[in-house]
C-alpha positions in Angstrom: 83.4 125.8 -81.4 80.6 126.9 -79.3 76.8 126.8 -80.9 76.6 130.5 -81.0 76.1 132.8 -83.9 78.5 135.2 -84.9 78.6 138.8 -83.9 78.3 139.9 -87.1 74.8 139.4 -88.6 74.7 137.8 -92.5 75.6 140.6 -95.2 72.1 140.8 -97.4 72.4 141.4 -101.2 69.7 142.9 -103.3 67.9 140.3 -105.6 69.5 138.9 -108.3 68.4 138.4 -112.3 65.5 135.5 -112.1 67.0 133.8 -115.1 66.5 130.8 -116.8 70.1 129.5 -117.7 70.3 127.2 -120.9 73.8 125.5 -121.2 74.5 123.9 -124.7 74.8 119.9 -124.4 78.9 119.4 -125.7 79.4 116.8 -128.0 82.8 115.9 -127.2 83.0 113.7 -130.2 81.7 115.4 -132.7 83.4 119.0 -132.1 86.9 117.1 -132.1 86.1 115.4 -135.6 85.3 118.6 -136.8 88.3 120.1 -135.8 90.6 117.6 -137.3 89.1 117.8 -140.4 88.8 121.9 -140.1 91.9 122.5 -139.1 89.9 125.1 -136.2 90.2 124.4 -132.5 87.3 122.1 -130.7 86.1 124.9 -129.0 85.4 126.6 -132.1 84.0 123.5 -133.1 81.9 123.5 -130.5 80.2 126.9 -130.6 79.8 126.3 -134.3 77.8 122.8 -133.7 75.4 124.9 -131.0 75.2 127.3 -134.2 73.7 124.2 -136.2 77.2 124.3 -138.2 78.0 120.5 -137.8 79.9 119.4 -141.6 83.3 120.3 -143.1 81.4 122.2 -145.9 79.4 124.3 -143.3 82.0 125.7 -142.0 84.1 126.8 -144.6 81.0 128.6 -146.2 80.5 129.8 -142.4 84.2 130.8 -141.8 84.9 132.0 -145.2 81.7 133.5 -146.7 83.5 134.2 -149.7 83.2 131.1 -150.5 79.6 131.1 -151.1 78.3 130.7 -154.4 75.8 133.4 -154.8 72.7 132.3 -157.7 71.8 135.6 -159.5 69.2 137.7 -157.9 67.3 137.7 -161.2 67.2 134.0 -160.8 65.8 134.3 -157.1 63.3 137.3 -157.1 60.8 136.7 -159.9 59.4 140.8 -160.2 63.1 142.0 -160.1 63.3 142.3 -164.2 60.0 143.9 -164.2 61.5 146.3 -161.5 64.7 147.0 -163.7 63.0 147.8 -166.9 60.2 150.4 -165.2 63.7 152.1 -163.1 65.2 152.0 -166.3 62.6 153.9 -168.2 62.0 156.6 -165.4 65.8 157.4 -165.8 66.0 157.3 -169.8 63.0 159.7 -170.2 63.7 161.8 -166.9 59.9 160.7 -165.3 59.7 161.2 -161.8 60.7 158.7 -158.9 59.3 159.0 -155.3 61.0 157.0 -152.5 58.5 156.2 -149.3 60.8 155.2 -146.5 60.3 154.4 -142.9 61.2 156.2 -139.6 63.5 153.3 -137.8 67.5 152.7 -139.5 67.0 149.9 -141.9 64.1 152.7 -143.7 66.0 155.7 -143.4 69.3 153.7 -144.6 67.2 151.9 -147.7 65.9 155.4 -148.4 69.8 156.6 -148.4 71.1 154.1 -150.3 68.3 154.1 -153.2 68.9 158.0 -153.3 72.0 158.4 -153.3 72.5 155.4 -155.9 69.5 156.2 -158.5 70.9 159.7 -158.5 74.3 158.8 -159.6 72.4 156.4 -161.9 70.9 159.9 -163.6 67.2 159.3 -161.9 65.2 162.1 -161.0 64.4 161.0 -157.8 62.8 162.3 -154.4 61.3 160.8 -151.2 58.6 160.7 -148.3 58.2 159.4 -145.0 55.5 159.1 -142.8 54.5 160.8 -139.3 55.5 158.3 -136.8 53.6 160.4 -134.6 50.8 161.3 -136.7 50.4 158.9 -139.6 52.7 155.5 -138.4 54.2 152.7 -140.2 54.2 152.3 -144.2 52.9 154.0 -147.0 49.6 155.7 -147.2 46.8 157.3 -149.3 47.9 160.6 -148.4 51.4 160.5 -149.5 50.1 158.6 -152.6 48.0 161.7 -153.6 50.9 164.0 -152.6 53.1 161.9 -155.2 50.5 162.3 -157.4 50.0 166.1 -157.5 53.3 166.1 -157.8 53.3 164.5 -161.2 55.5 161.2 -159.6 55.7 158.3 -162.5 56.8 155.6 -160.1 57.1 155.2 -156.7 59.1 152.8 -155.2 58.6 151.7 -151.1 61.7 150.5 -149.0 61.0 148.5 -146.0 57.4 149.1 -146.1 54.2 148.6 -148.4 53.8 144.8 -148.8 50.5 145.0 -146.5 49.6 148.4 -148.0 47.0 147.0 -150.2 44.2 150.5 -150.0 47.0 152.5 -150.6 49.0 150.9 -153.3 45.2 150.1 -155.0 45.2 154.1 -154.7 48.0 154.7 -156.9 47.8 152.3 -159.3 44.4 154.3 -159.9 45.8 157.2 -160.3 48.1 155.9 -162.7 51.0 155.5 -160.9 53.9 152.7 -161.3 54.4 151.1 -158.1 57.5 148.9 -156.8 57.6 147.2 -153.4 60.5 146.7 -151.6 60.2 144.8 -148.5 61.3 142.3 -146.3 57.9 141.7 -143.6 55.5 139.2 -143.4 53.3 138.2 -146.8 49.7 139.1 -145.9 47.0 137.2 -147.5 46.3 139.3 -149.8 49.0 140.8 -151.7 49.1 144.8 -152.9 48.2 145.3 -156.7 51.8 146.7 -156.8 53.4 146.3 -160.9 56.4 144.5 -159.0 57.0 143.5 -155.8 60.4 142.1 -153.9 60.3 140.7 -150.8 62.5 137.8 -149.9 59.6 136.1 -147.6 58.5 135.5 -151.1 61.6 133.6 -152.5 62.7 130.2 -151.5 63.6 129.6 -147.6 67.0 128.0 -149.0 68.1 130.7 -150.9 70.7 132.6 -149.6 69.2 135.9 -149.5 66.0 135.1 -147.9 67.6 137.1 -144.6 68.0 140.0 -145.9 66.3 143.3 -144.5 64.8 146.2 -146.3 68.4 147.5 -146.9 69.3 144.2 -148.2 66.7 144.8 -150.9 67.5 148.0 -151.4 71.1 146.7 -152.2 70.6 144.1 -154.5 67.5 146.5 -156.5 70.6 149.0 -156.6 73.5 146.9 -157.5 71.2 145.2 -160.2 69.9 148.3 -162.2 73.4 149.4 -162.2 75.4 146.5 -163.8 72.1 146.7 -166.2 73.2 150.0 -166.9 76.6 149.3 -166.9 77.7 151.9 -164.3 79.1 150.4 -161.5 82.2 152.7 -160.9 82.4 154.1 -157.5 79.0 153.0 -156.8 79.4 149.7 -154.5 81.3 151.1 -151.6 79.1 153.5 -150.7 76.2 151.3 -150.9 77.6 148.5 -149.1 78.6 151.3 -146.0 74.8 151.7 -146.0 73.9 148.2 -146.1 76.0 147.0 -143.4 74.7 150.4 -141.3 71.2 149.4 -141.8 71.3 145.7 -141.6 73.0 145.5 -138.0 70.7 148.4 -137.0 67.7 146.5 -137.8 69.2 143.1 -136.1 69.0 141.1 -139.2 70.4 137.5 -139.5 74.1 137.8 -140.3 73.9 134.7 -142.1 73.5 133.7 -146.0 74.8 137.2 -147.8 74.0 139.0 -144.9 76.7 137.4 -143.4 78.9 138.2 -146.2 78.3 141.6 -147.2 78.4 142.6 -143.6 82.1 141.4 -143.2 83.0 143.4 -146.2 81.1 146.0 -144.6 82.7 146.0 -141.6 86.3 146.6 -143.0 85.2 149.1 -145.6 83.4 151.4 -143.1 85.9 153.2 -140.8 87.5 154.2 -144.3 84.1 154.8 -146.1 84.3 158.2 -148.0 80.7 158.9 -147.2 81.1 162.3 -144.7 77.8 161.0 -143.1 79.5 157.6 -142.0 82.9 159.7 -140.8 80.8 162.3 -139.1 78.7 159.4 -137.6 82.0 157.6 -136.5 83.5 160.2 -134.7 80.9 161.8 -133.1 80.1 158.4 -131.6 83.4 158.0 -130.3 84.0 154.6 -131.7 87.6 154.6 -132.3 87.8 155.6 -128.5 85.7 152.9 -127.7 88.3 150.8 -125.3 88.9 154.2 -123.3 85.3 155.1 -122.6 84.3 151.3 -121.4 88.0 151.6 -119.3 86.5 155.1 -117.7 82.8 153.7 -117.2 80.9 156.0 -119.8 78.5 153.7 -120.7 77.4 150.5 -122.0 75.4 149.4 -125.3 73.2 152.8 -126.2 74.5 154.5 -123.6 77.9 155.2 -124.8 79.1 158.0 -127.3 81.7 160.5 -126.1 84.8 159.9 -124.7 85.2 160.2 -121.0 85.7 163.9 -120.5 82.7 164.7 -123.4 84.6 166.1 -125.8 84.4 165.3 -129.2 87.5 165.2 -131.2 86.9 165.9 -135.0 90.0 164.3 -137.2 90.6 165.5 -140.7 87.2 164.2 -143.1 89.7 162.6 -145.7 91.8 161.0 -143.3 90.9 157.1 -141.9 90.0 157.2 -138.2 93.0 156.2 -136.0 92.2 152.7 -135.9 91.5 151.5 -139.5 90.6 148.2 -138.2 87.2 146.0 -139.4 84.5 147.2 -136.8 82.5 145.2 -135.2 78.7 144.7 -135.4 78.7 146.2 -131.4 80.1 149.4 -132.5 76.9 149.7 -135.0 74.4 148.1 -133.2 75.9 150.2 -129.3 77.0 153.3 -131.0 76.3 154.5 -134.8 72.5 152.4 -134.8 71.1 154.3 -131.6 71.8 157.6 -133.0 70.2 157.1 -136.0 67.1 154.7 -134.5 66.8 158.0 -132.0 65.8 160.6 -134.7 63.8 158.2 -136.1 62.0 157.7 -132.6 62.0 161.3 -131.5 63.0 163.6 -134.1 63.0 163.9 -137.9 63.8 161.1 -140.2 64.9 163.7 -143.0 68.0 164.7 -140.4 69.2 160.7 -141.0 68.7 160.9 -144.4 70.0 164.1 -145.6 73.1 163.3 -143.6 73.7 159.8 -145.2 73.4 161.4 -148.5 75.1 164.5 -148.0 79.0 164.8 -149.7 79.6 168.1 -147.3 81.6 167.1 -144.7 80.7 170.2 -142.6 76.9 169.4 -143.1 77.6 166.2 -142.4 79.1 167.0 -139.0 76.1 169.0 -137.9 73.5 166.5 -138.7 75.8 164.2 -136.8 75.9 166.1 -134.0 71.8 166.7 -134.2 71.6 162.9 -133.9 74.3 163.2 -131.3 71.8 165.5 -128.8 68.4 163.8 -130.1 70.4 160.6 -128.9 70.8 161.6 -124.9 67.5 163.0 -125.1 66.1 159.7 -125.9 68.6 158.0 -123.5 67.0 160.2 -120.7 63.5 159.8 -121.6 63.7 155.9 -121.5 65.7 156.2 -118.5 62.7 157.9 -116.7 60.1 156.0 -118.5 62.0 152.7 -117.5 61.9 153.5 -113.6 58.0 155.1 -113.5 57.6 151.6 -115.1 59.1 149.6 -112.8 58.2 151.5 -110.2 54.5 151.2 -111.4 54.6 147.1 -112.2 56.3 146.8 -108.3 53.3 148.6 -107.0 50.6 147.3 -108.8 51.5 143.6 -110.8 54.5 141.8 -109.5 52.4 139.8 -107.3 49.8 139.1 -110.6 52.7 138.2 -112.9 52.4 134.2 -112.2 48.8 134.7 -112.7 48.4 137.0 -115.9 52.0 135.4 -117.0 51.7 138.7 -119.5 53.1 142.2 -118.4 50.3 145.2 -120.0 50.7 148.5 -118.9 49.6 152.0 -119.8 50.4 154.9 -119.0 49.7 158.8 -119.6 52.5 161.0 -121.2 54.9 158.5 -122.5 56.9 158.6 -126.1 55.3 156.5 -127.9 58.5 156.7 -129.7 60.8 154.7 -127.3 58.4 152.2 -125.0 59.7 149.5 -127.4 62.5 149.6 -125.8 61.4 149.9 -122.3 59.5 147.0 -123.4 62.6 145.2 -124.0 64.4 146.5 -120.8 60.6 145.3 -118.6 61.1 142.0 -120.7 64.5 141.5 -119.8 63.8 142.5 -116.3 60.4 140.4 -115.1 60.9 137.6 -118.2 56.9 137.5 -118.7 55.6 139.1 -122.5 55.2 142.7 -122.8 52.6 145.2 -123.8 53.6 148.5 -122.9 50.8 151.4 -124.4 50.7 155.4 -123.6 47.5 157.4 -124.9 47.2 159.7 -128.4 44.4 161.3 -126.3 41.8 160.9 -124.1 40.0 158.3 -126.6 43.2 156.4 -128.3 46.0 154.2 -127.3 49.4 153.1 -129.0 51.7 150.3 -128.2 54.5 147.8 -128.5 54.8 144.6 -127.6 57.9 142.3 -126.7 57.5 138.8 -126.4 59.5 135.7 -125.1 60.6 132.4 -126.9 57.6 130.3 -126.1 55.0 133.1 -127.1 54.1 134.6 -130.4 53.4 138.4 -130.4 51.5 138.7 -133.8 49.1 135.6 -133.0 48.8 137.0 -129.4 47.8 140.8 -131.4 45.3 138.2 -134.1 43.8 136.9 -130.9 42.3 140.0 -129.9 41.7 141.3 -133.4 38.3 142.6 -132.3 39.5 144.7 -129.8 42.2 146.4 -131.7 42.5 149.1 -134.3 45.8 148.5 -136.2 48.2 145.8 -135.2 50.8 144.4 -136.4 54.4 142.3 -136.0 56.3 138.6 -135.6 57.1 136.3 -133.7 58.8 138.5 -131.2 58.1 142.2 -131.0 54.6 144.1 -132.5 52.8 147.4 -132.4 48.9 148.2 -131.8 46.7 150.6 -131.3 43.4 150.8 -129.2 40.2 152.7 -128.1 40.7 153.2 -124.1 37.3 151.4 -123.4 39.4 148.5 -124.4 41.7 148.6 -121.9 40.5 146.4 -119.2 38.9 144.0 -121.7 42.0 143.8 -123.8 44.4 143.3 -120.7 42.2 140.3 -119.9 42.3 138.6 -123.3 46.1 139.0 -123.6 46.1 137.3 -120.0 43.9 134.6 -121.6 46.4 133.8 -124.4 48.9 133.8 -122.2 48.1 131.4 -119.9 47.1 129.0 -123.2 50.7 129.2 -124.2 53.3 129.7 -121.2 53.9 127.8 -118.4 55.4 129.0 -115.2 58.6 128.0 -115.5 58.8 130.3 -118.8 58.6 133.3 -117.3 62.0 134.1 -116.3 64.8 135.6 -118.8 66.4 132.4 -121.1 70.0 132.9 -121.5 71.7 130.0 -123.9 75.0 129.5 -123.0 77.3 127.6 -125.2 80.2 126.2 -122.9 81.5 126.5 -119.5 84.8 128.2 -119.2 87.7 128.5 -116.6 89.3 132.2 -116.1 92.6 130.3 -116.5 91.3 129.6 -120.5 90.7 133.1 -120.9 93.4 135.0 -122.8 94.6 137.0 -126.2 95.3 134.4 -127.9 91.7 132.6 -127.1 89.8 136.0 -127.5 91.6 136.0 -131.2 90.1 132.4 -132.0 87.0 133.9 -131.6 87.0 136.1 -134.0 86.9 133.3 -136.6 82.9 133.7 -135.4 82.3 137.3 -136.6 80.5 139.2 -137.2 78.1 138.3 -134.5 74.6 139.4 -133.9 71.0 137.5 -134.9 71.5 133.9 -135.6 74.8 134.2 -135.3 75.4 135.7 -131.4 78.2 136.5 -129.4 79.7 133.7 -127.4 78.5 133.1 -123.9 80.5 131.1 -121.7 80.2 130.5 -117.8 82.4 129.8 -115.0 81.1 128.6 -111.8 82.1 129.6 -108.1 84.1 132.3 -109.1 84.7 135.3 -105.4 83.7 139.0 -106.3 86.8 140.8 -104.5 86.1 144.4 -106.1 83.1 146.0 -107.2 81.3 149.6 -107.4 79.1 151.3 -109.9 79.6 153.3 -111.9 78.2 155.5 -115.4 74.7 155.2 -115.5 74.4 152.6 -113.6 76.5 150.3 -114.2 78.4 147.5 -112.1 82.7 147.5 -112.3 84.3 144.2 -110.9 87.0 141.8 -110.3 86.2 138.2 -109.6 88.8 135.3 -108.7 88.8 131.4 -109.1 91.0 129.3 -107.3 91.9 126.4 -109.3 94.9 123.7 -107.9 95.9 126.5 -105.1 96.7 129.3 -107.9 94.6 132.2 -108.1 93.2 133.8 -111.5 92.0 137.3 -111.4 90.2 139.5 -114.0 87.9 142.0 -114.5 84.3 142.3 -115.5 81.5 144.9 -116.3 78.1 144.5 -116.0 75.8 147.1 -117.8 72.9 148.5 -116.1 72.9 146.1 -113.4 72.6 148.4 -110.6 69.5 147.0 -109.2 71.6 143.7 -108.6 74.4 146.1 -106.3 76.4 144.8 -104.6 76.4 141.1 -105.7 77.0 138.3 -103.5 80.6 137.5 -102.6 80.3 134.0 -104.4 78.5 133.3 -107.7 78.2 131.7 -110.9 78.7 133.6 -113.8 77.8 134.0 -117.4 79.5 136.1 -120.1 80.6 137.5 -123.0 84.5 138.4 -124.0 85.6 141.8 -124.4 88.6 143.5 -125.7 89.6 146.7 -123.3 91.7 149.1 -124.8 93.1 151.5 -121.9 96.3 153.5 -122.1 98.1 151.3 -124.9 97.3 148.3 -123.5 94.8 145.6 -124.6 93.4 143.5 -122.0 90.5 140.7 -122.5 87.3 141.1 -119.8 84.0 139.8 -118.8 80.8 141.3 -119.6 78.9 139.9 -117.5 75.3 139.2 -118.6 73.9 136.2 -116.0 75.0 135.5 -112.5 73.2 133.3 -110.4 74.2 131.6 -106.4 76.4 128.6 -106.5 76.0 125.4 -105.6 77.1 126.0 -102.2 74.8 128.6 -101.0 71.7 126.0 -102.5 73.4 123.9 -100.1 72.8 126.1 -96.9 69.0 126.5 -98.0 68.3 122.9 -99.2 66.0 121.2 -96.2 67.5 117.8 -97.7 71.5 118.9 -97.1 72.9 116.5 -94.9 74.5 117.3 -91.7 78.0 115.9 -91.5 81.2 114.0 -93.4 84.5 112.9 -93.7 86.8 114.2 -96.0 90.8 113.6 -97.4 92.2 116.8 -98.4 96.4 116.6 -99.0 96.6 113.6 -97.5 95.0 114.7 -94.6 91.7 113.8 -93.1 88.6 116.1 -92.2 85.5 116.3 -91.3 83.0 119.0 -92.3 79.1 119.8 -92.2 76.2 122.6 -91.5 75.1 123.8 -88.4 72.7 125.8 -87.2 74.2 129.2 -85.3 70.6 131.1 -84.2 70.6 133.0 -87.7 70.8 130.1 -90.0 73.4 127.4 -91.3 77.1 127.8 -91.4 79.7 125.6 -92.7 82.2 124.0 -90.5 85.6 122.3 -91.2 87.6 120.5 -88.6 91.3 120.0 -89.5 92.8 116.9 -87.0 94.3 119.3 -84.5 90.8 120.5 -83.7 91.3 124.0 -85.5 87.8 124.8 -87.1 87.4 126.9 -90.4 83.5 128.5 -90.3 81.7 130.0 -93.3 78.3 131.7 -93.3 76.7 132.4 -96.5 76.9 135.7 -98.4 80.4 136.1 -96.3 84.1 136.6 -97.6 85.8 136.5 -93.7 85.4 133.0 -92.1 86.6 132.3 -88.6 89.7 130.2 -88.0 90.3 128.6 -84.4 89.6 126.3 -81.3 86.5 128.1 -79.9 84.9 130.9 -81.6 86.1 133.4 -78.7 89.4 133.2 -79.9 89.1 132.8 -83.1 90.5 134.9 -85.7 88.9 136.4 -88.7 89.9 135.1 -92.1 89.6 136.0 -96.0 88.0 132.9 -97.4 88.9 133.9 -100.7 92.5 133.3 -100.1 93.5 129.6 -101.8 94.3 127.5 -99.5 90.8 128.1 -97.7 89.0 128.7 -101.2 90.6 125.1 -101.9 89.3 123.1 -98.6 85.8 124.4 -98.5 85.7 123.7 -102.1 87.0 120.3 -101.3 84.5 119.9 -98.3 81.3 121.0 -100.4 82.2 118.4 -103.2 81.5 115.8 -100.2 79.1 117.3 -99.1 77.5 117.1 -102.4 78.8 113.6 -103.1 76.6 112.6 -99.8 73.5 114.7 -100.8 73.4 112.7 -104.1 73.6 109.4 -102.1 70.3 110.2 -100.1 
């Protein structure tokens, strides 16, 4: 064929995510001598090896968590007899019990579940929680002398108060009883609290060292009532709360986590609590394969079914699909609508509906955190684009350099940038301070960071130029004065550039095992579930497949990507179909790629299907091949007996790929193309769909010696 380039100029694609992709070494060995002595499959062996799970005994506590012998709690968490003994005499003598709970789920579910269980336990019991717009995080010395002038005997924090030292010193001055309940980091000085429980404080072996501030709760609740000898009707509930909260606050399902959370799971779409039913179906969950089918939405973004209705079943009935749930259908669907009021509305609404035993109450508080819900789905949805928009304008070139992303802005919610910090983290892969101003003097924040850099040291690092601060390893808050700004912005770049490296600042996804679409069916989507439930410590399986053809795709939702990709393995074509959530930045993605994913169940018109959910993609080797100044520029090939020859030339708009078959027939490819040209000379040629086998096969076959040369170089 003539050196001439084609009529058609190259098809260009948007950019695609800048990830870093992590694939889990296999140990052949090893996973099949688990699985022997298991009696579980090797590539359950597998995943459970990159989970650190590498003995017989480790995965049978792992696979059946009943199995786990459990120490008593008394044992474990030295203040928890104090603890029992002062709830004990607030409920014999009818002295008063305050409650100071947090605005995000795991508070507002801890606060649920001590109500609703001290109550039943006779306690004369109340609660509190602080401004998130006015006050912030954890207990302070106003609500202490509110308690107070409200004659409160004890008050008892839940997933706050271990680093409220002034105002726990408050009410111990004033007479007060105070227990902590907590699961954050120890400060170095600890509160003059008369008992304090806080697993960071127990031994990192123990089995509840994992647990949130709902995890306390539980075990402060389940204690005090086997003390008091009233148990009936009391763990269900409780456990419906803890599993609510726990996912919510993406706590490790490991340890008892682990195991209360799969009891959770099957407990929950019967639960008799009208607060979980309401929540349940005005989330939609048991529709949940329908809306996904239809394109409603992804993660936070999904709710109603697809013509946004909301179909209300009978309160005493189970919902139509009494299966266990899944930790998704908390952490996409019941968790956002409560985390939004907590964001954006009124904690009370959360709590008043968990405790509630109205059904018809129940149902309107639901359906409260049902519209607080897209109104904080459309606020990050603007927030998140004025971002972008703003770090495209003014930092993307400075993001190597500062290697941190810190940007402020006028009129945001401070209530929900932490999770357009996530979504700019995701996005640009460098740490992320995102702030909006109180007023013209004052700034709050969040902060998101990456594996390689701590967000709390980061925060102690600039100490000096900070008002309150606080966090982990990988997500903090701050405040600021505004004459800061600059100064802080500069420090933050400092410790950055101490820590990271530039290859770190791209997204890291671990993948666990590469996968062929031929592998991918029921019966290996139902092996899986020997992993669940799934979430921190424990995630979702991500597999990849290279080289696989994008044949169908469009958008749809809020933005979201629909597709059907092929691979071509021994001349046989495998098809199925994928999502990708939010991805419409990456639209439409190259005909060709690599891709990384999670499985997915797809319930649509009685029919369960498995899918992709796509959450990587990246080029394939081939199209590195077209770019790479060190490709060589011709070979021989056998293919069926036959021989070839194939290499890259240059047409006037870059390389192409030719194959010539021994009649002098040449197949070319261009990159980013799914029609080739088939013929003698390229005036005559015809136009063909390279994603048919038996040309899928030989340019497969001719980039393998291609490569197979390049290596030899």
């Amino acid at each position: 064929m003539p050196d001439r380039p084609s009529s058609e100029p190259p098809k260009r694609h948007r950019r695609l995510p800048d990830q870093r992709w992590q694939i889990s070494p296999q140990q052949t060995e090893l996973a099949q001598k688990l699985a022997v002595a298991t009696n579980i499959s090797p590539t359950i062996s597998q995943l459970l090896i990159n989970r650190g799970i590498e003995t017989p005994k480790q995965v049978e506590t792992f696979l059946e968590p009943e199995s786990l012998i459990l120490p008593s709690p008394l044992e474990e968490f030295p203040d928890l007899a104090i603890s029992l003994e002062l709830l004990q005499e607030a409920i014999a003598f009818q002295k008063k019990i305050a409650i100071c709970g947090d605005y995000d789920a795991d508070g507002m579910t801890s606060t649920a579940l001590l109500l609703r269980s001290l109550r039943a336990l006779g306690a004369q019991v109340d609660y509190a929680i602080p401004s998130r717009m006015h006050e912030g995080y954890g207990i302070n010395k106003r609500i202490v002398e509110e308690f107070h002038s409200e004659d409160v005997w004890l008050i008892l924090t839940v997933d706050n108060g271990i680093s409220a030292f002034e105002p726990i010193a408050r009410a111990r001055e004033l007479g007060l009883a105070v227990i902590i309940t907590d699961h954050h980091d120890i400060p170095q000085q600890l509160p003059p609290a008369n008992a304090i429980l806080n697993p960071k404080l127990i031994a990192e072996s123990s089995p509840y060292r994992g647990v949130a501030g709902v995890g306390v709760a539980y075990i402060l609740a389940v204690s005090l009532a086997q003390h008091l000898g009233q148990m009936q009707g009391l763990i269900k509930p409780m456990l419906a709360l803890f599993t609510l909260g726990t996912i919510a606050d993406l706590a490790p399902l490991t340890g008892v986590n682990r195991r209360w959370v799969k009891r959770g799971l099957q407990h929950l779409p019967k639960s008799q609590l009208p607060g979980i039913q309401a929540l349940i179906q005005v989330a939609g969950v048991q529709a949940r394969g329908d809306e996904r089918a239809g394109g409603a939405g992804g993660a936070e973004e999904q709710g109603k079914s697809s013509n946004n209705q909301i179909t209300i079943t009978n309160p005493k009935s189970q919902i139509p699909n009494p299966k266990s749930l899944k930790p998704e259908d908390i952490g996409f669907r019941l968790g956002p609508r409560i985390n939004a009021i907590g964001r954006i509305g009124n904690p009370q609404t959360v709590i008043e509906l968990l405790i509630t035993d109205d059904m018809g109450v129940a149902l309107e508080l639901a359906m409260q955190c049902e519209q607080t819900n897209t109104s904080r789905q459309q606020m990050c949805e603007q927030i998140e684009q004025e971002a972008i928009a703003y770090v495209e304008t003014e930092f993307f070139t400075s993001l190597q350099q500062d290697r941190v992303l810190f940007i402020v802005q006028p009129n945001w919610h401070h209530g929900v940038i932490g999770i357009v910090a996530s979504r700019l983290l995701e996005r640009y892969g460098v740490p992320v301070f995102i702030g909006t101003y109180e007023d013209e003097e004052h700034i709050r924040g969040s902060a998101r960071g990456i594996p390689e850099f701590h967000v709390f040291e980061a925060l102690e690092y600039c100490h000096d130029l900070l008002g309150k601060f606080g966090g982990h390893k990988a997500a903090g808050g701050f405040s600021l004065k505004a004459q800061n700004l600059q100064a802080l912005r500069s420090r933050l770049s400092e410790f950055a550039n101490q820590c990271l490296e530039p290859q770190h600042l791209k997204p890291l996804l671990k993948i666990d095992a590469q996968l062929n679409l031929n592998e991918i069916n029921q019966q290996f989507y139902q092996q899986l579930n020997a992993l669940h439930p799934c979430g921190m410590d424990n995630p979702d399986p991500i597999f990849w497949t290279p080289n696989v053809q994008v044949v169908e795709q469009q958008t749809i939702g809020k933005g979201h990507i629909k597709l059907t990709v092929i691979q071509n393995i021994d001349n046989q074509q495998y098809k199925i179909k994928a999502i990708a959530w939010r991805w419409r930045d990456y639209f439409p993605l190259p005909p060709r790629v690599d891709v990384a994913y999670k499985l997915r169940e797809n319930h649509f018109n009685g029919n369960t299907t498995v899918e992709l959910e796509l959450i990587g993609v990246r080029l394939p080797q081939s199209h590195q091949f077209f770019a790479s100044s060190r490709t060589p520029s011709s070979t021989t090939f056998e293919y069926h007996q036959r021989q070839y020859t194939c290499g890259f030339y240059k047409n006037g708009l870059g390389s192409e790929l030719r194959i010539k078959n021994p009649e002098g027939k040449v197949l070319v490819m261009q990159p980013g193309h799914i029609i080739g040209l088939l013929g003698t000379n390229r005036e005559n040629a015809k136009e063909v769909d390279l994603s048919q086998p038996q040309y899928d096969s030989i340019i497969q076959a001719a980039l393998k010696a291609l490569s197979v040369l390049s290596a030899e170089l």
